[in-house]
C-alpha positions in Angstrom: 0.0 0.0 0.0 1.2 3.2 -0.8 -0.3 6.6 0.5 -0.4 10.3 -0.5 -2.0 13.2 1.0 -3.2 16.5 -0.2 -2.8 19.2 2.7 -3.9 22.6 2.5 -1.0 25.4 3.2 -2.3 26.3 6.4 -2.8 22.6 8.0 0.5 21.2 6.8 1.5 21.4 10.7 -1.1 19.8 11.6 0.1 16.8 10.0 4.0 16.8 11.8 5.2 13.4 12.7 2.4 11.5 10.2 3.9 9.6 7.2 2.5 9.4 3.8 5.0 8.6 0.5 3.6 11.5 -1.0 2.3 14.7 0.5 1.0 17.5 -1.5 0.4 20.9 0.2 -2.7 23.0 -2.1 -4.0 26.8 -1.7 -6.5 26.8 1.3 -8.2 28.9 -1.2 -7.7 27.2 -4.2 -8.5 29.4 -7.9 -10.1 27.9 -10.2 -7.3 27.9 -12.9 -4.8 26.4 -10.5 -6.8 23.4 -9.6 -6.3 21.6 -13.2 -2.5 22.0 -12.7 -3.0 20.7 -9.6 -5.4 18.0 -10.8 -2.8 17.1 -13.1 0.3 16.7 -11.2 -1.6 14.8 -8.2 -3.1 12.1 -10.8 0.7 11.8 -11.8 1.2 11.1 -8.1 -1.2 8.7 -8.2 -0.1 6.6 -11.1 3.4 6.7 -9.9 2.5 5.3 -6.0 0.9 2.5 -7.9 3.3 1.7 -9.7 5.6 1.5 -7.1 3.3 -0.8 -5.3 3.2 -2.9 -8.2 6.9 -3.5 -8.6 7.3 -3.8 -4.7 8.3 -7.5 -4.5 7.5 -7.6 -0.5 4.0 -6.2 -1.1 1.2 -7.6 1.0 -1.9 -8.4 -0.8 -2.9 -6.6 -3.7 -1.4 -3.3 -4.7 -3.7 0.2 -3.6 -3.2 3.8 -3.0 -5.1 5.6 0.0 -5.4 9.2 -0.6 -6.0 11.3 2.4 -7.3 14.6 2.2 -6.7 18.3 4.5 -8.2 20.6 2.6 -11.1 21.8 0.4 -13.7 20.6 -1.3 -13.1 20.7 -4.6 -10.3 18.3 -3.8 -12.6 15.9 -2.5 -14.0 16.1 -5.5 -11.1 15.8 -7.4 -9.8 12.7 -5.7 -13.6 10.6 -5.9 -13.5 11.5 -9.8 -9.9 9.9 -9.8 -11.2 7.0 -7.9 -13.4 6.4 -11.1 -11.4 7.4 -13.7 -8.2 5.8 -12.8 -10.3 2.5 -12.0 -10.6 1.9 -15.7 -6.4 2.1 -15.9 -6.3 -0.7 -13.4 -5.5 1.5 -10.7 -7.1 0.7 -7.1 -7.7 4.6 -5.2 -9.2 4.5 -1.9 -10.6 7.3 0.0 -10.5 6.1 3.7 -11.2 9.7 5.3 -14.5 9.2 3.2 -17.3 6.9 4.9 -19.3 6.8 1.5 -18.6 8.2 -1.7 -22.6 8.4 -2.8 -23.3 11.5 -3.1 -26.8 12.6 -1.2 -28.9 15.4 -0.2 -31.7 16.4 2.4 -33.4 18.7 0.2 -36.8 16.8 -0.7 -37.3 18.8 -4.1 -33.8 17.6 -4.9 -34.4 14.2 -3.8 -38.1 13.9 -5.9 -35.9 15.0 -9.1 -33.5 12.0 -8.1 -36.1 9.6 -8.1 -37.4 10.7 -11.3 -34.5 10.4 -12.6 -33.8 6.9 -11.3 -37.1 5.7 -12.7 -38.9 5.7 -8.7 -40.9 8.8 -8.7 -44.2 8.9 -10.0 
């Protein structure tokens, strides 16, 4: 198993004394035009931690990469997207700061339009 984090600037200190094989520190605030850069160089990340697991010849078990995650939302995004995506490349991302990655909502109108959509409303 390899591991990688993304941090946010101002919580890196919070995270002193944890290890993770790769740790990368985004904006608190992130712009939108920085997060595909970003986006970018963490699936690289990604692909690389695997592959390292996959040539590790004292591996346990199958190979995987845990993403853990420090900062905003749009990351959390990011990395459930990549869970997906890089799924069809073979690649095993899980999310174990995340108890679910269904995505749900209390608002009823919402939920009625999800039903529909699902084929369960009337």
């Amino acid at each position: 198993m390899k591991s990688i984090i993304l941090v946010s600037d101002q919580k890196v200190n919070d995270h002193v004394g944890e290890y993770y094989d790769e740790i990368v520190e985004v904006p608190h605030q992130p712009m939108a035009d920085s997060i595909e850069e970003i986006a970018v160089n963490v699936r690289q990340k990604i692909r690389q931690l695997w592959q390292q697991d996959v040539d590790d010849k004292e591996r346990d078990g199958e190979p995987v990469v845990h993403a853990f995650l420090d900062a905003a939302s749009p990351f959390n995004a990011m990395l459930i997207d990549y869970q997906i995506v890089l799924r069809d490349e073979g690649v095993k991302l899980e999310l174990p700061y995340l108890e679910t990655t269904e995505r749900t909502t209390q608002d009823p109108e919402a939920q009625e339009l999800l039903a529909k959509l699902d084929g369960r409303g009337s």
